[in-house]
C-alpha positions in Angstrom: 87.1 222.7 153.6 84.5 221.3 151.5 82.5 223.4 148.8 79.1 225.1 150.3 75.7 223.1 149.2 75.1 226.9 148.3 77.1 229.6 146.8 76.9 233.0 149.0 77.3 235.6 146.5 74.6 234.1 145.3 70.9 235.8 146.0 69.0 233.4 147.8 66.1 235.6 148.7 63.6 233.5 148.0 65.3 230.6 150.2 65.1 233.1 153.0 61.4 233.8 152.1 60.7 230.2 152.0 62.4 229.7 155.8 60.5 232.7 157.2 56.9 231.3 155.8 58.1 227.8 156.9 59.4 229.5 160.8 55.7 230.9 160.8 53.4 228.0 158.8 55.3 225.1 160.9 54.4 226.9 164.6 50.7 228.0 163.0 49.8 223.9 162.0 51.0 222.5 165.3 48.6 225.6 166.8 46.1 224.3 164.7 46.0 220.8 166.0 45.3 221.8 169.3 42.7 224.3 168.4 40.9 221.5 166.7 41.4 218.3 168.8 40.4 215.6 167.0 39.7 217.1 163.6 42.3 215.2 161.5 41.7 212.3 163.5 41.9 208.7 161.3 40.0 206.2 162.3 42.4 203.2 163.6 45.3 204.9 163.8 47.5 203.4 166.7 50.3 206.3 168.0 50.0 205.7 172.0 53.7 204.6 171.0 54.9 208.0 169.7 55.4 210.0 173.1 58.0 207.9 174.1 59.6 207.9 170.7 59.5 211.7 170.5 61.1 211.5 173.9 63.6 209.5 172.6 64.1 211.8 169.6 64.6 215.1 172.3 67.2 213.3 174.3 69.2 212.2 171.1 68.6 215.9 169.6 70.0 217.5 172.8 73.2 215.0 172.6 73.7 215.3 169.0 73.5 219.6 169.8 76.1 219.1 173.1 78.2 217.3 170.6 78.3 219.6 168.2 78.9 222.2 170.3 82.1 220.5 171.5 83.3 219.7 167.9 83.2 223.0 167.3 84.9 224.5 170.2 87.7 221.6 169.5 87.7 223.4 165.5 86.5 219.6 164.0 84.5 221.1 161.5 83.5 217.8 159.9 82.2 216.4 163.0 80.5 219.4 164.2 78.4 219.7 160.5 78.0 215.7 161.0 76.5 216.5 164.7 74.2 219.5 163.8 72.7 217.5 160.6 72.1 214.7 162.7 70.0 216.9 165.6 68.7 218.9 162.6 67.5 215.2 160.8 66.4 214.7 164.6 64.2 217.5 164.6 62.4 217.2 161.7 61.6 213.5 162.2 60.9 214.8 165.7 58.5 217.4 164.2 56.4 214.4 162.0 56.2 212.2 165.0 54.6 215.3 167.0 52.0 216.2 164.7 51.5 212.3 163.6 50.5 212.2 167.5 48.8 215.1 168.4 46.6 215.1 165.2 45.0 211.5 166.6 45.2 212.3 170.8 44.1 214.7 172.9 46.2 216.5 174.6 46.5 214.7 178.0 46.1 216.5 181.5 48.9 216.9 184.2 47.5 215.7 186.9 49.6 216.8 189.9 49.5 219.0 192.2 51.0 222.0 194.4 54.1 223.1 193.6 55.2 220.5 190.7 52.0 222.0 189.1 53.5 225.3 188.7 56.8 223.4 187.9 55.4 221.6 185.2 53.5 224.4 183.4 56.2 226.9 183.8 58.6 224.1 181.7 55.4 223.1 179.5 55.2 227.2 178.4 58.9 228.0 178.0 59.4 224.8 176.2 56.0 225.8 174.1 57.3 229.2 173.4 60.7 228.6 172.5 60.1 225.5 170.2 57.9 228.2 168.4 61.0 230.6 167.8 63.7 227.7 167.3 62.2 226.7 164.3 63.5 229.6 162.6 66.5 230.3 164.5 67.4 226.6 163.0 66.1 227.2 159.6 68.1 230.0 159.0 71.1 229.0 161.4 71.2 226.1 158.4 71.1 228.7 155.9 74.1 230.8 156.7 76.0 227.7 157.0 75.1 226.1 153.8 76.0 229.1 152.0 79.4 229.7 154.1 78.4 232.7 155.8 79.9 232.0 158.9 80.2 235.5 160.2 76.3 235.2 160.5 76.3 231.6 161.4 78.0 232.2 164.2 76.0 235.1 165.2 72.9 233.0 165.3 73.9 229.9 166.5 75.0 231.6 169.7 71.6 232.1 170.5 70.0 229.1 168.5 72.2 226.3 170.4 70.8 227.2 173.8 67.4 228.1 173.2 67.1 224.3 170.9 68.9 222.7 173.9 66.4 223.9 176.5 63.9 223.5 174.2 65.2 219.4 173.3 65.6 218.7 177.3 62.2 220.3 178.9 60.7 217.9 175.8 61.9 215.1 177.8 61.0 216.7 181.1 57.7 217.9 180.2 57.4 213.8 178.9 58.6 212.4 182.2 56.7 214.5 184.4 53.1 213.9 182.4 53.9 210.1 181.3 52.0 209.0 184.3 48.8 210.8 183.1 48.3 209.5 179.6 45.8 206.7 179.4 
């Protein structure tokens, strides 16, 4: 195996400090932006592209996390780091896209009706909820696997790989089901 990026008898409290304030600061701005629609607006900013780009970035996310997932059932190590810091890369260009986009739109409108309604918001709010508690369950499922401590790794990953999965495929769902809408 290769040598951690970190060393774990090492104290990296303040690494853990700076995940937790990033878990909670990341969720808070995105909150922001939709409390404040069109606040940080720019003038002549063109995104109407990005939905389908951050669409594009779930599906890949979700493939690069099924992937993983298999490379490390199979024991391939290599590949299964190579996966996760691809979806983890994913994510966080992902995450710029999303606020890039949000910060100059509105938030559109689903626009249909009876029971694909209650389909669509039901998705929309699990996926909003659990994107809010995958970005630490990543941060720090990262952290126990820089610093090779698996043990813990493993314990959070077990809970991290679904939960970003669902949340990486109802992106693309929840994009799919309101494309029609946006204007």
């Amino acid at each position: 195996m290769t040598s951690p990026v970190l060393e774990p008898e090492v104290n990296y409290t303040r690494y853990k400090v700076i995940m937790g304030v990033l878990a909670a600061v990341v969720p808070l701005l995105v909150g922001i932006l939709y409390s404040f629609p069109g606040a940080f607006q720019i003038e002549g900013v063109e995104v109407k592209f990005l939905p389908k780009v951050i669409a594009v970035l779930n599906s890949l996310t979700a493939v690069a996390l099924v992937l993983g997932y298999y490379f490390i059932r199979q024991k391939q190590v290599n590949l299964h780091r190579a996966m996760m810091g691809i979806a983890f890369g994913l994510g966080a260009v992902f995450l710029l896209a999303y606020v890039a986009y949000h910060s100059q739109v509105p938030s559109t409108k689903f626009g249909g009706e009876g029971a694909i309604r209650g389909v669509y918001y039901f998705l929309l709010l699990t996926h909003i909820l659990l994107a809010i508690v995958t970005v630490g369950l990543v941060l720090f499922t990262l952290y126990f696997a820089l610093t090779r401590q698996f043990a813990q790794h493993r314990r959070i990953a077990r809970w991290t790989f679904p939960i970003w999965l669902y949340v990486s495929v109802t992106g693309v769902i929840v994009y799919f089901m309101i494309s029609p809408y946006y204007t």
